[in-house]
C-alpha positions in Angstrom: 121.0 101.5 -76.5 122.6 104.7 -77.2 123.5 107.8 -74.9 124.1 106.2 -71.9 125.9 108.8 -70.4 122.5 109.9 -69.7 121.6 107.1 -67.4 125.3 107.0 -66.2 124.8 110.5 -64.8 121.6 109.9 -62.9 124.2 106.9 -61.4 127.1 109.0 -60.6 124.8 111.7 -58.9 122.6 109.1 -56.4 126.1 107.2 -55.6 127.5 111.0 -54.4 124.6 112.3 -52.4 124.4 109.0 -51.4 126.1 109.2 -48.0 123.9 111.9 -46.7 120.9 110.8 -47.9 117.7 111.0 -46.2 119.3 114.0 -43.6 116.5 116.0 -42.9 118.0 118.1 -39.5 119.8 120.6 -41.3 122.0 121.6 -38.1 123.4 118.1 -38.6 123.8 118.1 -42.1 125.8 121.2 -41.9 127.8 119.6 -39.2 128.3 116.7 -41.4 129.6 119.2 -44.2 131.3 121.7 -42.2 134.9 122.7 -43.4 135.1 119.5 -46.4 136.5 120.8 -49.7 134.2 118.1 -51.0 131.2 116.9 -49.7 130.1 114.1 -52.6 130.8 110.2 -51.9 131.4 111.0 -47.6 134.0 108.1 -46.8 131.5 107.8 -43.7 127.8 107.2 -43.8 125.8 109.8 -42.3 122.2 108.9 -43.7 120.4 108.0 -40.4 118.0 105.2 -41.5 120.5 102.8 -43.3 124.5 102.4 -44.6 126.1 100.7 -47.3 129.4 101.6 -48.9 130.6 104.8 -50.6 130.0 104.2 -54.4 127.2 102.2 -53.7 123.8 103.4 -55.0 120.2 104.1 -53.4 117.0 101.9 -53.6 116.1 104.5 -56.3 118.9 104.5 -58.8 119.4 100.6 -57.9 115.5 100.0 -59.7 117.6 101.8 -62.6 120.1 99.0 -62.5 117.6 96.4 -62.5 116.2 97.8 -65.8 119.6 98.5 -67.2 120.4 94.8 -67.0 116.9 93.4 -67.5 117.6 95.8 -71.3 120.9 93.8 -71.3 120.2 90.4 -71.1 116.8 90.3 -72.8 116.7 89.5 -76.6 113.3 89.9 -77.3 111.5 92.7 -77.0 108.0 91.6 -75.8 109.9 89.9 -72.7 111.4 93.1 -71.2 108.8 93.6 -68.8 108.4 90.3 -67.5 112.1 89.8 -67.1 112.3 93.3 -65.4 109.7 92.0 -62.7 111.4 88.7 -62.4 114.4 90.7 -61.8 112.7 92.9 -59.3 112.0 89.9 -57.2 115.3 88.5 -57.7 116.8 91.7 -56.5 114.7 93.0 -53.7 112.6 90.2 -52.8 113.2 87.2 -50.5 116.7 86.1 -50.1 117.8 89.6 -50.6 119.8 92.7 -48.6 116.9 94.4 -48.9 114.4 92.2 -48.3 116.4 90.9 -45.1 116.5 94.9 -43.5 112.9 95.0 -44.1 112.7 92.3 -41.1 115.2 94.2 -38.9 113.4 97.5 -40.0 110.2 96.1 -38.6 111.7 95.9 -35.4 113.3 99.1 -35.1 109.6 100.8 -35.6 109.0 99.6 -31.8 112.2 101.0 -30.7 113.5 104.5 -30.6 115.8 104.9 -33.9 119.4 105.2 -32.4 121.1 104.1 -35.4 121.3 103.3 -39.6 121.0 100.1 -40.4 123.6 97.9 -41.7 122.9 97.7 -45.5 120.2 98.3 -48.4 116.5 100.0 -47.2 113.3 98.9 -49.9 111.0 101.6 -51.2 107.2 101.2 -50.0 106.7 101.5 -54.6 109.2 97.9 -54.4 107.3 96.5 -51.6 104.2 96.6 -52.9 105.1 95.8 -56.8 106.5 92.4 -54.9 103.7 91.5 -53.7 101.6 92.2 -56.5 103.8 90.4 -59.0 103.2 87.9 -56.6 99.3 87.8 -56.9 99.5 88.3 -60.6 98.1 91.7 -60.4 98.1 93.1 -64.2 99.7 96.3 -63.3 102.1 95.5 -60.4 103.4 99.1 -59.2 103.0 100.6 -55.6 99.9 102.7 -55.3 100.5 104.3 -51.8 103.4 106.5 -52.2 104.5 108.9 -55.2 107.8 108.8 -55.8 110.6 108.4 -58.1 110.5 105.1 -58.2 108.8 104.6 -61.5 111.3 107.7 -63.2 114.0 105.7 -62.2 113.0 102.4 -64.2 111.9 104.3 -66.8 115.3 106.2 -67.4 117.6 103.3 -69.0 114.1 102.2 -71.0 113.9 105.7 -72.5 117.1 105.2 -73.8 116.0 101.9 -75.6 112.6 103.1 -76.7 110.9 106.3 -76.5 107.3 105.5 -76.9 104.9 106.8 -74.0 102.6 104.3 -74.2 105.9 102.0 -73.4 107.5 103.8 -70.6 103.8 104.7 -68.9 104.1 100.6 -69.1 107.4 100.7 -67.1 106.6 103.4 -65.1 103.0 101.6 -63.6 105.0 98.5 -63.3 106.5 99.8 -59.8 104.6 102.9 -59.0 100.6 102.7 -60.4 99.7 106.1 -60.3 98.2 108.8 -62.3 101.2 111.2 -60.2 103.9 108.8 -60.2 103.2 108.6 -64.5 103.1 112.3 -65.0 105.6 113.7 -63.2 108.0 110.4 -64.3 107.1 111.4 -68.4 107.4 115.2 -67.7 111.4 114.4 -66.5 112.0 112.1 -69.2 110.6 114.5 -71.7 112.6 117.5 -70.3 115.3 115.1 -70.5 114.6 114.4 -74.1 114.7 117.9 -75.2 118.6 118.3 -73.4 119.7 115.4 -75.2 118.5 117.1 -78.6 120.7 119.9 -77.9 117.8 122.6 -77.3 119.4 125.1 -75.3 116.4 125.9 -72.3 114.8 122.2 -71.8 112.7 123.4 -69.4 111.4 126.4 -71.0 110.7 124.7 -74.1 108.7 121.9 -72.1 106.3 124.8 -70.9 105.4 126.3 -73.8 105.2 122.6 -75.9 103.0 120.9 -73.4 101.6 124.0 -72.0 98.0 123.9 -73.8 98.0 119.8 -72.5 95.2 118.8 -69.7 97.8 115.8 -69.4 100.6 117.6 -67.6 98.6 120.8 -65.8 99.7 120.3 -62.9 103.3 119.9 -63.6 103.4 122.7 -66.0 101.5 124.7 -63.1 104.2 123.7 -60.7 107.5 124.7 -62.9 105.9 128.1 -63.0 106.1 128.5 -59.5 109.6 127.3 -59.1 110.4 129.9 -62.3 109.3 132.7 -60.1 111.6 131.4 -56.9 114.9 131.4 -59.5 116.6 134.0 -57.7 115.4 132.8 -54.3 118.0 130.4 -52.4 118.2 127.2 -53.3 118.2 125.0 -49.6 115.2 127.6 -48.8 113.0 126.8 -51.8 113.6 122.8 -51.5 112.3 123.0 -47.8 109.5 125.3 -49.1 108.4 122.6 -51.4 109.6 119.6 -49.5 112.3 118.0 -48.7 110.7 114.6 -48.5 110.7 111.7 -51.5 106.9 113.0 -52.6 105.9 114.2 -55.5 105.0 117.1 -56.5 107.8 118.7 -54.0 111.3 116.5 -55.4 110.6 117.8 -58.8 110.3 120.9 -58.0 113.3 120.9 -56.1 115.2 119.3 -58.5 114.0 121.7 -61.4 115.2 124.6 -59.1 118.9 123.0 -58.8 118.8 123.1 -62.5 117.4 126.6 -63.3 120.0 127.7 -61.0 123.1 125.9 -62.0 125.3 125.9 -64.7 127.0 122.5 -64.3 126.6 118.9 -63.6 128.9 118.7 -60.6 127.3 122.8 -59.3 123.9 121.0 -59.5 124.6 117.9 -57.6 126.6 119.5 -55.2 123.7 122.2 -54.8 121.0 119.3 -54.4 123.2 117.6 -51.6 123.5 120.6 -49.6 119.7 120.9 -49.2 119.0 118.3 -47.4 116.8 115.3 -47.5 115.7 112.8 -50.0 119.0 114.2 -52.2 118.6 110.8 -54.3 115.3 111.1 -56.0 116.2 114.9 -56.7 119.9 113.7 -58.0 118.9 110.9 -60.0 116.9 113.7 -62.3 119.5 116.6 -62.0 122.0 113.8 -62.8 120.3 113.1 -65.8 119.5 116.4 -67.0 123.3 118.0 -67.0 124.6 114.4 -68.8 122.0 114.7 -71.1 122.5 118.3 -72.0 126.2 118.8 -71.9 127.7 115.0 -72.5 129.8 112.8 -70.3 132.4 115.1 -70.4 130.7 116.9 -67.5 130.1 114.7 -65.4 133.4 114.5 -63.2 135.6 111.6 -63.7 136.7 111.1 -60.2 133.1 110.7 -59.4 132.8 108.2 -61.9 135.4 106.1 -60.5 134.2 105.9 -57.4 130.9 105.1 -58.7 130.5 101.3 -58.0 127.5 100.3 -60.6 129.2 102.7 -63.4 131.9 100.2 -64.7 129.2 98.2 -65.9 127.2 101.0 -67.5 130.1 102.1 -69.4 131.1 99.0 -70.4 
């Protein structure tokens, strides 16, 4: 596996929005924020559905680290998948953090929310690829949400093999859906074109894929996030959402890039809007490593990053 400073980036950036994640009352996120020099890796949770430790990643980038290891320990090629799914059950299913809050969670839905809960929360995508792993279904991912789920365990097997039909494989093996596949292949193709060194990934992902049926509507929806550039950047997320749905996180992580010069600008810029911060930083993340190297990516963040000792190792 080569550049892994790519997948180390999307890392750093979950594991420093992380603390403020899913904040979507901006009065108290600006309260949160108000008068801190820095406002990545908050000593104190402030995400109101669930807390784990600073460094710590989300449900999102921790798919990510179930791939990353899966790629590790697997010799063979043709057993990647199958170990990833095993290793999907191992990690989030029974017996797990995760799969224990998912009890507790179920009672707080007859209760008013008063506060997080104390440790991991499971994507609906993991939920359902459980159970359908379970069942033996031949394509196991989540079909009721569209989210970045399937980007995230497709990210570390980009980096070991680039072939569509393989990482449209990954992608549908945690979220099964024509939405989920687009908008997960668009990122890692914009990705793709950073980490070749051209110089406007974006840009050049418009005019290559432009004329293609396949990726319409995400070519449809850069354009109007082009024509918002100058527009402020917390104002343009809420515009397109705020929330862990596709279409609206990429096109409110595509704005923090247009608009940014810098890894650390961009995550920074993607925390202060609010919201699902983690699926937007996981791509951003990305992107800038990709584009600009690990050198950008600031080192204090990746020492507090708890899951990037064993990336760079």
């Amino acid at each position: 596996m080569n550049n892994f400073h790519i997948f180390l980036g999307a890392t750093v950036a979950d594991a420093a929005a992380r603390p403020l994640h899913w904040v979507y009352d901006p009065k108290k996120l600006k309260k949160y924020i108000k008068g801190k020099k820095e406002i990545t890796f908050l000593k104190q949770n402030k995400s109101p559905f669930y807390s784990i430790k600073t460094g710590k990643v989300s449900g999102y980038n921790d798919v990510g680290q179930v791939m990353f290891k899966t790629l590790e320990s697997t010799k063979k090629k043709s057993d990647i998948l199958k170990n990833f799914k095993r290793n999907i059950i191992k990690n989030f299913g029974p017996g797990s953090l995760y799969w224990k809050n998912l009890k507790l969670r179920k009672k707080y839905k007859k209760i008013k929310w008063k506060k997080p809960m104390n440790g991991p929360w499971i994507h609906q995508n993991i939920l359902e690829t459980i159970q359908n792993i379970k069942v033996k279904k031949s394509i196991t991912g989540g079909t009721k949400v569209n989210e970045s789920d399937g980007y995230c365990a497709a990210l570390p097997y980009y980096l070991y093999n680039n072939s569509d039909k393989e990482l449209k494989r990954v992608i549908r093996s945690v979220a099964n859906s024509k939405i989920n596949e687009t908008y997960a292949l668009a990122k890692l193709k914009i990705i793709d074109l950073a980490k070749d060194g051209d110089k406007k990934p974006i840009k050049t992902f418009v005019r290559k894929y432009g004329k293609k049926r396949y990726f319409k509507a995400v070519i449809n929806n850069i354009k109007k996030v082009i024509r918002l550039k100058k527009n402020n950047h917390i104002k343009v997320v809420r515009k397109f959402g705020k929330a862990c749905s596709y279409p609206g996180t990429f096109m409110g992580s595509i704005h923090a890039i247009i608009t940014s010069s810098s890894y650390k600008s961009a995550v920074i810029k993607t925390i202060k809007a609010g919201g699902c911060n983690c699926s937007r930083a996981n791509f951003v993340g990305a992107y800038f490593s990709a584009l600009k190297g690990i050198k950008n990516i600031p080192t204090q963040w990746i020492n507090k990053t708890k899951p990037a000792k064993s990336i760079i190792k």
